[in-house]
Every structure is written in structure tokens, then in C-alpha cells.
mmCIF file of the N, C-alpha and C atoms, coordinates in Angstrom:
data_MODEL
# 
_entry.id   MODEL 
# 
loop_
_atom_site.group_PDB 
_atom_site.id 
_atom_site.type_symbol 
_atom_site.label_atom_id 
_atom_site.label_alt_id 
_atom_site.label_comp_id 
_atom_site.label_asym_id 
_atom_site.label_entity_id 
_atom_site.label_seq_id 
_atom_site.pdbx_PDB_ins_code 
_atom_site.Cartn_x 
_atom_site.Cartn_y 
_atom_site.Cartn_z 
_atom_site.occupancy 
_atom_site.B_iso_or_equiv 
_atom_site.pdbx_formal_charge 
_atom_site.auth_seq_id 
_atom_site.auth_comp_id 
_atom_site.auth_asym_id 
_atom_site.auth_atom_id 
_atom_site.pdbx_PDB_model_num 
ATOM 1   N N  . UNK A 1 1  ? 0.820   -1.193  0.000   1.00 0.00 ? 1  UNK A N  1 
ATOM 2   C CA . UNK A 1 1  ? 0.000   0.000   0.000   1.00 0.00 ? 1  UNK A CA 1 
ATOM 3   C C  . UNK A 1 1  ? 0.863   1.256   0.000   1.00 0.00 ? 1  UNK A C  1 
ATOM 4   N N  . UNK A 1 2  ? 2.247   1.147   1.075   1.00 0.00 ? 2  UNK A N  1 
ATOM 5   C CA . UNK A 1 2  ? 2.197   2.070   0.967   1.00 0.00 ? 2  UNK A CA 1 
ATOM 6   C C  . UNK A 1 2  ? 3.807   2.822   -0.743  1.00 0.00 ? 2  UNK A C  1 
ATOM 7   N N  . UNK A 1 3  ? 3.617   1.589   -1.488  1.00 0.00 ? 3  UNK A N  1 
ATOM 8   C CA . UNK A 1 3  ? 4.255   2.318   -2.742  1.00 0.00 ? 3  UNK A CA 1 
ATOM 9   C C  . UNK A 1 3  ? 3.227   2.903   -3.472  1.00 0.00 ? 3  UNK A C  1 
ATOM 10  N N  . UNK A 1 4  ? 2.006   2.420   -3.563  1.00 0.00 ? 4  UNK A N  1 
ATOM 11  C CA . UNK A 1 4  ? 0.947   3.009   -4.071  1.00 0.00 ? 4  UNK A CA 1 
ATOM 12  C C  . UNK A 1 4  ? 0.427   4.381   -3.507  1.00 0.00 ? 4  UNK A C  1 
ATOM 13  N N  . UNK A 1 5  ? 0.736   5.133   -2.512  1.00 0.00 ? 5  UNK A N  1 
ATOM 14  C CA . UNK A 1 5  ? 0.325   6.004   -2.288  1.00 0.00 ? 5  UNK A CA 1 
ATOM 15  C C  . UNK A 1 5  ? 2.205   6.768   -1.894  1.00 0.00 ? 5  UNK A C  1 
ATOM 16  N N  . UNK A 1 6  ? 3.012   6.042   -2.379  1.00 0.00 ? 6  UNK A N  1 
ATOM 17  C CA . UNK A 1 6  ? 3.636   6.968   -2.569  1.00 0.00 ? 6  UNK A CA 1 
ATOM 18  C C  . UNK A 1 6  ? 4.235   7.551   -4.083  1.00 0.00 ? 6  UNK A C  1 
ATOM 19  N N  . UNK A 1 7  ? 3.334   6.924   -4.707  1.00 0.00 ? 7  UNK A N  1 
ATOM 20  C CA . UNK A 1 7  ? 3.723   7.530   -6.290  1.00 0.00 ? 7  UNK A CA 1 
ATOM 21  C C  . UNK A 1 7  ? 2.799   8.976   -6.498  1.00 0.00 ? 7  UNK A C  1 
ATOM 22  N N  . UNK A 1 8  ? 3.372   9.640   -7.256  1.00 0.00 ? 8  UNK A N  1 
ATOM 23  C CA . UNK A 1 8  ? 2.172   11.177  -7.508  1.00 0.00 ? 8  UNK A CA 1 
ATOM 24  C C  . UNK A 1 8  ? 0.827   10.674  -8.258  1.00 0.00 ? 8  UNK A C  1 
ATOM 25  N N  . UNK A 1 9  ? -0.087  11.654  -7.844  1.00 0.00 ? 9  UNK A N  1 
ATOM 26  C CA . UNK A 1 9  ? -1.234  11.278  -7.725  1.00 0.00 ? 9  UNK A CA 1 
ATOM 27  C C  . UNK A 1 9  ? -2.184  11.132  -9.094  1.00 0.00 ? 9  UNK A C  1 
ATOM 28  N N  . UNK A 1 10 ? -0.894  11.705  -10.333 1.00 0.00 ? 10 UNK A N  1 
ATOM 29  C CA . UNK A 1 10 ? -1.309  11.205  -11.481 1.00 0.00 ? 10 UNK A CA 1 
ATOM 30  C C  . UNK A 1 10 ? -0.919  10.129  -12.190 1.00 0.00 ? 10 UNK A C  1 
ATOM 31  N N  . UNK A 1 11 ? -0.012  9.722   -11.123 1.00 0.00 ? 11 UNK A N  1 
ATOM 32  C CA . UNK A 1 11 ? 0.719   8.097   -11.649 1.00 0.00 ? 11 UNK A CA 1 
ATOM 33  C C  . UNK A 1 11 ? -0.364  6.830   -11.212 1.00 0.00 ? 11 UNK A C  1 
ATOM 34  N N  . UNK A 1 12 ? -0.685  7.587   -10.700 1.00 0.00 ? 12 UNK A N  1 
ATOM 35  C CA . UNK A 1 12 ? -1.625  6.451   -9.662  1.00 0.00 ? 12 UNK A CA 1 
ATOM 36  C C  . UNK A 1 12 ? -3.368  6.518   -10.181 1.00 0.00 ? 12 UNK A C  1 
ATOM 37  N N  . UNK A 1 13 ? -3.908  7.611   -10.794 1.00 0.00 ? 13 UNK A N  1 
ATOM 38  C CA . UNK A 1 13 ? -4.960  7.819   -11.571 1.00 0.00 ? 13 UNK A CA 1 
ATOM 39  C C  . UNK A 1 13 ? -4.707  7.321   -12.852 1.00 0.00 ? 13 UNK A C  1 
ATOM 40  N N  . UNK A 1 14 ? -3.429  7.260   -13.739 1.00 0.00 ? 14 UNK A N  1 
ATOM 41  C CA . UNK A 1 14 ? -3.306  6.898   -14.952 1.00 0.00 ? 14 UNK A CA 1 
ATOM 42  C C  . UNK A 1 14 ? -3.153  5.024   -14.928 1.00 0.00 ? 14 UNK A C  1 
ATOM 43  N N  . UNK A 1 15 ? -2.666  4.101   -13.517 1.00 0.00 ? 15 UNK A N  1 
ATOM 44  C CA . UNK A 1 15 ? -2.763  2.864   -13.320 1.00 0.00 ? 15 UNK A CA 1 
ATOM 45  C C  . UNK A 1 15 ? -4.232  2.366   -13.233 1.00 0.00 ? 15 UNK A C  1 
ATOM 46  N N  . UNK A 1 16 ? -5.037  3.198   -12.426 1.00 0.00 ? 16 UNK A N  1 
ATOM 47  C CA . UNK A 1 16 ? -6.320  2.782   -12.146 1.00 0.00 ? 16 UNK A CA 1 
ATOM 48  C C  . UNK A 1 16 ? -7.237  3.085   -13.237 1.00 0.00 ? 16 UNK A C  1 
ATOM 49  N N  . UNK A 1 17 ? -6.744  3.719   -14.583 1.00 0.00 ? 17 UNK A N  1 
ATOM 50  C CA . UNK A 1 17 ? -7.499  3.744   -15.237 1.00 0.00 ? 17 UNK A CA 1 
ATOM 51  C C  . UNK A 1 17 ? -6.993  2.780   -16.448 1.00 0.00 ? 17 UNK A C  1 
ATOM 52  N N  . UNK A 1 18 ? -6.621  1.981   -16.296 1.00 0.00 ? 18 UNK A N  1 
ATOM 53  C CA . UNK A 1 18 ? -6.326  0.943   -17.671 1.00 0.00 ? 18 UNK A CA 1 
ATOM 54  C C  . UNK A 1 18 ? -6.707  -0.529  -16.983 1.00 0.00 ? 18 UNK A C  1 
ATOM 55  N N  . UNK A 1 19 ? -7.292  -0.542  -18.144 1.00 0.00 ? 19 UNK A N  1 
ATOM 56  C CA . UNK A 1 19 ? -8.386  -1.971  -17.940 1.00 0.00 ? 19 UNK A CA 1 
ATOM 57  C C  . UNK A 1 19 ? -7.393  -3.032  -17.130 1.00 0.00 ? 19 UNK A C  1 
ATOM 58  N N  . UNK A 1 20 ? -6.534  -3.513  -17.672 1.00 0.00 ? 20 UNK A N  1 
ATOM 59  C CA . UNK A 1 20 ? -6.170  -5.171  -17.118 1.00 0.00 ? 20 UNK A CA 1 
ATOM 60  C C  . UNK A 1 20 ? -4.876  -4.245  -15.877 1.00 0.00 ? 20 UNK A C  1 
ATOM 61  N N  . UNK A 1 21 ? -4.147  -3.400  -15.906 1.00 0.00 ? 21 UNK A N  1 
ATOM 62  C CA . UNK A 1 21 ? -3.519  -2.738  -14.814 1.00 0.00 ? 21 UNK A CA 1 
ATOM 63  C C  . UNK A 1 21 ? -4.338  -2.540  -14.225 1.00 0.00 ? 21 UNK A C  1 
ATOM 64  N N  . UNK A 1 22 ? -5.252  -1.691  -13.813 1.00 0.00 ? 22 UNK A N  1 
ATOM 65  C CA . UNK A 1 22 ? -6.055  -1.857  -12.675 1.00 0.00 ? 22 UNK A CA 1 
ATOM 66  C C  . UNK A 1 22 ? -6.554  -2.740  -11.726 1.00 0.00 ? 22 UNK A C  1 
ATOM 67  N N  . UNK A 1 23 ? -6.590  -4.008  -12.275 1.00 0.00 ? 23 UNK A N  1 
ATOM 68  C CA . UNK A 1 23 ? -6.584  -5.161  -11.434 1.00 0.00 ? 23 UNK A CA 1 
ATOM 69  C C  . UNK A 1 23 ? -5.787  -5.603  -10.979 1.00 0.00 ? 23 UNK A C  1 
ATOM 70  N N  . UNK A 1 24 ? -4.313  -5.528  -11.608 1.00 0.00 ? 24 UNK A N  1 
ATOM 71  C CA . UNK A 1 24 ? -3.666  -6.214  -11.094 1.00 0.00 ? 24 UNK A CA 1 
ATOM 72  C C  . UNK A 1 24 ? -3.028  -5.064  -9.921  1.00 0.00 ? 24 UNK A C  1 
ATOM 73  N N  . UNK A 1 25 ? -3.215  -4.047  -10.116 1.00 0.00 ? 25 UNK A N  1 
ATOM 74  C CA . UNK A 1 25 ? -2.742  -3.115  -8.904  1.00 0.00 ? 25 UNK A CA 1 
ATOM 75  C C  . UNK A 1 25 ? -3.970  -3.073  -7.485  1.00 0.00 ? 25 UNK A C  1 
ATOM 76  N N  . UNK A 1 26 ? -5.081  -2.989  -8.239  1.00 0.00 ? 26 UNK A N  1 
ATOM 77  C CA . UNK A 1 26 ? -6.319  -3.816  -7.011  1.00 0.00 ? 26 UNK A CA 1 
ATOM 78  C C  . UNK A 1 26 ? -5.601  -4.311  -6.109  1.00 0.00 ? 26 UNK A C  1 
ATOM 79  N N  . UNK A 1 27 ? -5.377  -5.662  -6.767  1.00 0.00 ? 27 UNK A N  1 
ATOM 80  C CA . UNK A 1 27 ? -5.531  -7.338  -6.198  1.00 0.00 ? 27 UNK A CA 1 
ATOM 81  C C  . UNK A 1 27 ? -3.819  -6.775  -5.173  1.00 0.00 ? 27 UNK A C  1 
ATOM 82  N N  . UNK A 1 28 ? -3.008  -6.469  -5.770  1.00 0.00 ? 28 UNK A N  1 
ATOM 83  C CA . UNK A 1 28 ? -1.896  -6.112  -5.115  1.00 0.00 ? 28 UNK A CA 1 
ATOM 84  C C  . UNK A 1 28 ? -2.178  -5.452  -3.749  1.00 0.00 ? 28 UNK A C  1 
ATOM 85  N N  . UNK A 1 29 ? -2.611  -4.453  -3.903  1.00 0.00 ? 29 UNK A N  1 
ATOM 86  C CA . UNK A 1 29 ? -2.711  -3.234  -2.868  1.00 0.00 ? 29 UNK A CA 1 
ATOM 87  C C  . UNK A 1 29 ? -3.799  -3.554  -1.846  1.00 0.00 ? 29 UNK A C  1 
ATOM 88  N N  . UNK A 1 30 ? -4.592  -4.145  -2.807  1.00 0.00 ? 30 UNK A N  1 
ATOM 89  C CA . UNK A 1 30 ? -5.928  -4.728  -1.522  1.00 0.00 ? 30 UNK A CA 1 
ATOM 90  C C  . UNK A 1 30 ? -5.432  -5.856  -0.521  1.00 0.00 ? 30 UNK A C  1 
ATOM 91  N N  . UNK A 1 31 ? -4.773  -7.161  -1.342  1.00 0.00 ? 31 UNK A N  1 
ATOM 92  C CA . UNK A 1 31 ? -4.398  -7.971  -0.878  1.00 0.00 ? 31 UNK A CA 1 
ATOM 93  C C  . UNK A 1 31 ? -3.326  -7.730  -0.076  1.00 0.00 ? 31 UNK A C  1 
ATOM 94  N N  . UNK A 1 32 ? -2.016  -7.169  0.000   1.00 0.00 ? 32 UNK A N  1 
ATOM 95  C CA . UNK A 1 32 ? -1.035  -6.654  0.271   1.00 0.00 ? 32 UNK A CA 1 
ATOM 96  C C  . UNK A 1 32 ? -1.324  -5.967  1.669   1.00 0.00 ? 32 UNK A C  1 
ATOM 97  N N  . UNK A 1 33 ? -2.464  -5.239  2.360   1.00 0.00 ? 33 UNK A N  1 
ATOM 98  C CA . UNK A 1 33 ? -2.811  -4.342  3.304   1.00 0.00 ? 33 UNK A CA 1 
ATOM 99  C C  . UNK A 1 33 ? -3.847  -5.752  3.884   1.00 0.00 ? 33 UNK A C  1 
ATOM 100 N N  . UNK A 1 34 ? -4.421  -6.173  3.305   1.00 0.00 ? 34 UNK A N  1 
ATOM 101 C CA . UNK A 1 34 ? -5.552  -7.518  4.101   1.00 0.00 ? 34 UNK A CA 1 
ATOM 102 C C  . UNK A 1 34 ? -4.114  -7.906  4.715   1.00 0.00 ? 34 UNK A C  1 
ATOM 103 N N  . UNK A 1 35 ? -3.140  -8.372  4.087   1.00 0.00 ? 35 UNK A N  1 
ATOM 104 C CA . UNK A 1 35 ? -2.121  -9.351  4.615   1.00 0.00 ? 35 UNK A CA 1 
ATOM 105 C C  . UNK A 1 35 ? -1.036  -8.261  5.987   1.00 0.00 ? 35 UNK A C  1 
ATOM 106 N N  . UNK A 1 36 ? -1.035  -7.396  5.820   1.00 0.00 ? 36 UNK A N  1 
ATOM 107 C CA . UNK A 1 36 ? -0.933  -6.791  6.592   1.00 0.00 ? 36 UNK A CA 1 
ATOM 108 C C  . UNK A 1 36 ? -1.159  -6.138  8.052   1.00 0.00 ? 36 UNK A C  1 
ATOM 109 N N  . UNK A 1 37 ? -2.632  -6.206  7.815   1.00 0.00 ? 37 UNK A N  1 
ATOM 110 C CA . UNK A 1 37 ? -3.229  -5.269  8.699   1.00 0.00 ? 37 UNK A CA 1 
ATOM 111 C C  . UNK A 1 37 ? -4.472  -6.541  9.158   1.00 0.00 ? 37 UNK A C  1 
ATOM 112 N N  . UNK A 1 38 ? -5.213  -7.627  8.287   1.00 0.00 ? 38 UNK A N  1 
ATOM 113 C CA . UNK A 1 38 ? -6.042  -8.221  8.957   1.00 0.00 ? 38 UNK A CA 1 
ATOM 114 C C  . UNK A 1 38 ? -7.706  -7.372  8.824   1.00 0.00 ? 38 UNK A C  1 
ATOM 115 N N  . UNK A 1 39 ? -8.148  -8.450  8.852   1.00 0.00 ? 39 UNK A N  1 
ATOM 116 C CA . UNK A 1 39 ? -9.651  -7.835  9.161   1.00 0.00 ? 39 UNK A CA 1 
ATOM 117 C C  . UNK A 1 39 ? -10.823 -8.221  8.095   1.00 0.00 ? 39 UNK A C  1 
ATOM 118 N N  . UNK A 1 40 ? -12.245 -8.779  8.786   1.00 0.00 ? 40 UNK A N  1 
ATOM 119 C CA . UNK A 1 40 ? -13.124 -9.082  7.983   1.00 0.00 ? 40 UNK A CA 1 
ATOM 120 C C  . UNK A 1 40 ? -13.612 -8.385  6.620   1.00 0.00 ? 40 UNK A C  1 
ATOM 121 N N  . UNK A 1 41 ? -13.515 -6.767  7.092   1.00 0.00 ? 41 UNK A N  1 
ATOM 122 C CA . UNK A 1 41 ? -13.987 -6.014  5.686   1.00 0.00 ? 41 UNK A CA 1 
ATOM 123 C C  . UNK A 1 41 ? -12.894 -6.258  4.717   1.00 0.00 ? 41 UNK A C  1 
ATOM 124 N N  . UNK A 1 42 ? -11.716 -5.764  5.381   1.00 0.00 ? 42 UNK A N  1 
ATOM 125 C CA . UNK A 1 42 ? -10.440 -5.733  4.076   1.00 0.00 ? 42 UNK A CA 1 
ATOM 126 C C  . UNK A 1 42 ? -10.617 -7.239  2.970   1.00 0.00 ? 42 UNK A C  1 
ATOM 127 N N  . UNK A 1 43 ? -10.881 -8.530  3.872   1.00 0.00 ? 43 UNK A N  1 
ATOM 128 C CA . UNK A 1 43 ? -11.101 -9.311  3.515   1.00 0.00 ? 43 UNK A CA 1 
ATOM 129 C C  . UNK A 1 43 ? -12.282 -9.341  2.097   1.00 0.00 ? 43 UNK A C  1 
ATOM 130 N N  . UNK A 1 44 ? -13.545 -9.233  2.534   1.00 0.00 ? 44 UNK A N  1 
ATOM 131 C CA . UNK A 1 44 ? -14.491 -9.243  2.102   1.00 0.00 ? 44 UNK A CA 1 
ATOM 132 C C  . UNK A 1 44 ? -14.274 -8.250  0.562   1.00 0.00 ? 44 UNK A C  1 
ATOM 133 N N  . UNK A 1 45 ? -13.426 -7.269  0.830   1.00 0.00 ? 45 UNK A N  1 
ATOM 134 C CA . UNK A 1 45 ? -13.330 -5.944  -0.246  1.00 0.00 ? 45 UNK A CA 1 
ATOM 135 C C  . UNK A 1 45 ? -12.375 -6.832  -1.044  1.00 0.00 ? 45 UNK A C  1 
ATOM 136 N N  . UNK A 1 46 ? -11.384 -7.760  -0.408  1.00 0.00 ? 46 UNK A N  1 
ATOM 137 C CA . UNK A 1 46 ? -10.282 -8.408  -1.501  1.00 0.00 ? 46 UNK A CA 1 
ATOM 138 C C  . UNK A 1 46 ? -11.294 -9.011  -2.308  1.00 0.00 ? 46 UNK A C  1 
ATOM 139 N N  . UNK A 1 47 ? -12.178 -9.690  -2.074  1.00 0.00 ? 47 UNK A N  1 
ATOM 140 C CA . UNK A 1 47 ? -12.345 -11.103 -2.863  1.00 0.00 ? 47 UNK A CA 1 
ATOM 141 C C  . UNK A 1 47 ? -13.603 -10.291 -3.856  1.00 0.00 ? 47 UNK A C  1 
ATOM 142 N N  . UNK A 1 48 ? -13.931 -8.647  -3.390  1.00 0.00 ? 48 UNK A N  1 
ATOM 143 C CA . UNK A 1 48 ? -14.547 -8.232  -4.389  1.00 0.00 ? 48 UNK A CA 1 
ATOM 144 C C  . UNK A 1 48 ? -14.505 -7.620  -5.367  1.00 0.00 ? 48 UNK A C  1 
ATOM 145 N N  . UNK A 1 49 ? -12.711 -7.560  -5.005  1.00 0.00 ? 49 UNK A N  1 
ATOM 146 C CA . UNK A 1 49 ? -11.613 -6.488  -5.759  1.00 0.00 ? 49 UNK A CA 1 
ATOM 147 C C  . UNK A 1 49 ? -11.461 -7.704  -6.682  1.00 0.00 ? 49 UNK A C  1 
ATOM 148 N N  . UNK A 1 50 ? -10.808 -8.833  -6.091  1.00 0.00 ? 50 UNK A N  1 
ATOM 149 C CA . UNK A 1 50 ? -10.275 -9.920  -7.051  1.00 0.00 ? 50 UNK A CA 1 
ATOM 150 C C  . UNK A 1 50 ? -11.614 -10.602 -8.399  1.00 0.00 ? 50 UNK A C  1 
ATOM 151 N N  . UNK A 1 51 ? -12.776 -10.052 -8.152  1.00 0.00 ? 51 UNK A N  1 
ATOM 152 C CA . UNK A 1 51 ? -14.279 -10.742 -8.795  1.00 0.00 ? 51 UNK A CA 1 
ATOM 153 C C  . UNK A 1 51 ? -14.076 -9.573  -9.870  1.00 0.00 ? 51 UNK A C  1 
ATOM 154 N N  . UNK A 1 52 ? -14.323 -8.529  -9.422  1.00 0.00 ? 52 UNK A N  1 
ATOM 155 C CA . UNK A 1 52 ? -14.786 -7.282  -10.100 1.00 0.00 ? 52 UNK A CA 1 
ATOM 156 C C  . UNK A 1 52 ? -13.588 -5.869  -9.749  1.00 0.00 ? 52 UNK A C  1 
ATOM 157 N N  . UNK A 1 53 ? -12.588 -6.399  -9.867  1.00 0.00 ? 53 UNK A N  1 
ATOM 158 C CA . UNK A 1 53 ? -11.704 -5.420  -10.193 1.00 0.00 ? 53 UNK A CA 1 
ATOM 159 C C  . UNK A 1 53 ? -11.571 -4.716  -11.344 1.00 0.00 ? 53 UNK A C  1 
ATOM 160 N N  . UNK A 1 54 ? -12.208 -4.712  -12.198 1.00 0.00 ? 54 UNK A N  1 
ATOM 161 C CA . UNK A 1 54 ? -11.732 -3.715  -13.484 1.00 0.00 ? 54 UNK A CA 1 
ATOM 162 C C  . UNK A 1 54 ? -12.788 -2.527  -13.226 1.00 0.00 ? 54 UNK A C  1 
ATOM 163 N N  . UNK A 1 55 ? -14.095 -2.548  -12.356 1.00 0.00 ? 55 UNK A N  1 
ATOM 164 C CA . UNK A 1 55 ? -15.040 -2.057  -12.223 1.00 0.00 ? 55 UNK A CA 1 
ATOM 165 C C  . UNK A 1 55 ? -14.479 -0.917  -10.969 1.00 0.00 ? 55 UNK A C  1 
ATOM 166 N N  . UNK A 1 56 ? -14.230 -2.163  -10.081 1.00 0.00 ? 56 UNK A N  1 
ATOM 167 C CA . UNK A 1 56 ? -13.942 -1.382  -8.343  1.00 0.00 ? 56 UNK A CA 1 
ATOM 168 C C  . UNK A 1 56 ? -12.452 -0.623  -9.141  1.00 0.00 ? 56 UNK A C  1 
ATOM 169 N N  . UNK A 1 57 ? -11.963 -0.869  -10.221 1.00 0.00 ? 57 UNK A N  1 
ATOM 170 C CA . UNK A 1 57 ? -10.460 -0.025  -10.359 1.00 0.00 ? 57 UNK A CA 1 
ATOM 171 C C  . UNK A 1 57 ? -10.825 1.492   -10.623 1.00 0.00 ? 57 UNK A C  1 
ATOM 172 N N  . UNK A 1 58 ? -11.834 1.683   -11.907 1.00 0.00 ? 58 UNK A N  1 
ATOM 173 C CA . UNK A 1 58 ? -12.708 2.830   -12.380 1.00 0.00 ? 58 UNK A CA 1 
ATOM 174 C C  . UNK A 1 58 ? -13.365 3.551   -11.215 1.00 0.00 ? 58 UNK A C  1 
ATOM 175 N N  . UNK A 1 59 ? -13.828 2.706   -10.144 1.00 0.00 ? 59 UNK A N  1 
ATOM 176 C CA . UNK A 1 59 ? -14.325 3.513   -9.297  1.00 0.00 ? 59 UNK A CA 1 
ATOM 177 C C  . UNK A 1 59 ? -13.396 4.608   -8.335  1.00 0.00 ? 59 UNK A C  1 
ATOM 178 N N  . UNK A 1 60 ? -12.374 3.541   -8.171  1.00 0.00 ? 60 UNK A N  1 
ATOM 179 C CA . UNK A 1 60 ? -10.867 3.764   -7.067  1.00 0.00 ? 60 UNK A CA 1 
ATOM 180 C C  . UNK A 1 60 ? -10.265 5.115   -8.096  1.00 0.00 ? 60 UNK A C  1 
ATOM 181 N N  . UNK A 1 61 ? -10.382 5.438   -9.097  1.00 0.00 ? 61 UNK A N  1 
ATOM 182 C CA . UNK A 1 61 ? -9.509  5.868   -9.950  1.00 0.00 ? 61 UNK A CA 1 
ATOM 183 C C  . UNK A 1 61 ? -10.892 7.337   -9.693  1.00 0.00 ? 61 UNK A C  1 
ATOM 184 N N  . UNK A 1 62 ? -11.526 7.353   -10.054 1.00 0.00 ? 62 UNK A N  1 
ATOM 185 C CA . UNK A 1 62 ? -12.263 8.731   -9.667  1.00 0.00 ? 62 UNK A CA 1 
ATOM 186 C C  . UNK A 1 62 ? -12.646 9.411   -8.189  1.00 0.00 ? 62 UNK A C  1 
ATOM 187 N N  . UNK A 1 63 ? -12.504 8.009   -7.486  1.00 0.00 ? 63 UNK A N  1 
ATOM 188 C CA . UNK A 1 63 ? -12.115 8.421   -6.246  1.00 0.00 ? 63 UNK A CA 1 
ATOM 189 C C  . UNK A 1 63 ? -11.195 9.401   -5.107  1.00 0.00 ? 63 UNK A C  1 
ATOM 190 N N  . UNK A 1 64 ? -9.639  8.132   -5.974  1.00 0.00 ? 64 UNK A N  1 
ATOM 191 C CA . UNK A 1 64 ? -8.347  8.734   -5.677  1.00 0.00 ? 64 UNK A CA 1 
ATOM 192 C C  . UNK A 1 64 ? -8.256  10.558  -6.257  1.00 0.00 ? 64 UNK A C  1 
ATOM 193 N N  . UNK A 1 65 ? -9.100  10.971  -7.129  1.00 0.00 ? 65 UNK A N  1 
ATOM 194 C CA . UNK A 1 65 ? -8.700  11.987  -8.002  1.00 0.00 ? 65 UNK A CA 1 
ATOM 195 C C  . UNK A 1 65 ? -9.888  13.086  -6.361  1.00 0.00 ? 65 UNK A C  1 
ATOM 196 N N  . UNK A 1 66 ? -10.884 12.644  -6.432  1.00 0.00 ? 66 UNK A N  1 
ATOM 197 C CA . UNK A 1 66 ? -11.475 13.123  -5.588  1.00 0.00 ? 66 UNK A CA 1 
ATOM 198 C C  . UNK A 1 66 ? -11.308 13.747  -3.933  1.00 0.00 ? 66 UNK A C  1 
ATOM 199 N N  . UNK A 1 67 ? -10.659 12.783  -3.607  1.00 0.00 ? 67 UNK A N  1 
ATOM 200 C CA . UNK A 1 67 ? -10.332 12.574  -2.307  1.00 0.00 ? 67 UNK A CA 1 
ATOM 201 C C  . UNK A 1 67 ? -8.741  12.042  -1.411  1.00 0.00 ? 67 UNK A C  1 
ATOM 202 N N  . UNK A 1 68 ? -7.934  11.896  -3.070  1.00 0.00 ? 68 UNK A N  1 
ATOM 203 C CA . UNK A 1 68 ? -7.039  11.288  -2.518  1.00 0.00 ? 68 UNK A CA 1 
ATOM 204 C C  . UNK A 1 68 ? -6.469  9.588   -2.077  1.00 0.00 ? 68 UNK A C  1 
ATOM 205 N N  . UNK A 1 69 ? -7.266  8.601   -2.289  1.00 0.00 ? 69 UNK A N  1 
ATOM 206 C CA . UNK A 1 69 ? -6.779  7.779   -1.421  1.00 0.00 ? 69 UNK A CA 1 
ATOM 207 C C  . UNK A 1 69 ? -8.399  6.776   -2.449  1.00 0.00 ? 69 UNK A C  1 
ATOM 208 N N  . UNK A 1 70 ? -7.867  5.265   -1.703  1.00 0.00 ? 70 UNK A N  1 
ATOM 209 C CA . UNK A 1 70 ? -8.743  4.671   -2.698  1.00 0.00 ? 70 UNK A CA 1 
ATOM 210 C C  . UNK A 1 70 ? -10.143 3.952   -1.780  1.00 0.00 ? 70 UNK A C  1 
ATOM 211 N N  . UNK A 1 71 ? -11.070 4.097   -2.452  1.00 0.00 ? 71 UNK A N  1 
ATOM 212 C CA . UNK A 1 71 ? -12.095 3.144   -1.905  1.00 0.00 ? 71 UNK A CA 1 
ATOM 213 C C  . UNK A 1 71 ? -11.859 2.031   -0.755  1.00 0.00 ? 71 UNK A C  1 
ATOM 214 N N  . UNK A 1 72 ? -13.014 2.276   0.452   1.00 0.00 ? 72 UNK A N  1 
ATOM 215 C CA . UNK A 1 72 ? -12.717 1.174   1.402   1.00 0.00 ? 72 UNK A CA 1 
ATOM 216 C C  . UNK A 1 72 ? -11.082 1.388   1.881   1.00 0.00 ? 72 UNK A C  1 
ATOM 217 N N  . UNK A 1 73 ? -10.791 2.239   1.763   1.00 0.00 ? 73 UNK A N  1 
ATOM 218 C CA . UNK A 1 73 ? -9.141  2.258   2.407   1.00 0.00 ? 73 UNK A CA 1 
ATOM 219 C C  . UNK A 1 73 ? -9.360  2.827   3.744   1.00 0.00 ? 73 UNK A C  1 
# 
């Protein structure tokens, strides 16, 4: 997680917006902080990141631009 939020914040909007990168930076960053940190939601958000990540990436990606930081984080 935390290389992902230490890249600039248009490096990180231009990953979350490409179809098959976006997942695989998902599945990374989601999974990567579950394994980390623990916990039923993080959990629950992996396996919905890992289903429907190209979707939850588009979302994370207008998010991050919004607010900084990604969905469920």
C-alpha cells in the first residue's frame, strides 16, 4: 500500500485507469494491506476487488482523483 500512495497522484490515476492494470494493482494493494493489517472487511473488499476489479479499479480511480486515497481504504 504504501508504494501506491507513494507515487504522484497522477501516476496512480493513470494505473487505475487501464483496464487489465487496474486489477492487477487492485488485487496487489488490496491484498497486500488484508495481509498486513487483517480484518473481515479488508477481507471481504479483496475477494470483491479480485471478482470485479476492473469495475472497483474505475471507481478507485475517480475516487483517488477526488479525495485522494482509494475506496474502502
Amino acid at each position: 500500500m504504501t508504494w501506491f500512495n507513494k507515487l504522484p497522484r497522477l501516476v496512480q490515476i493513470i494505473l487505475l485507469l487501464i483496464p487489465v492494470v487496474n486489477w492487477v494493482v487492485e488485487i496487489i494493494v488490496r491484498w497486500g494491506t488484508f495481509f498486513k493489517k487483517g480484518g473481515v472487511v479488508r477481507f471481504i473488499i479483496c475477494l470483491v476487488v479480485t471478482i470485479f476489479g476492473v469495475v472497483i479499479g474505475w471507481l478507485d480511480a475517480i475516487w483517488c482523483l477526488l479525495f485522494k486515497k482509494l475506496l474502502f481504504q
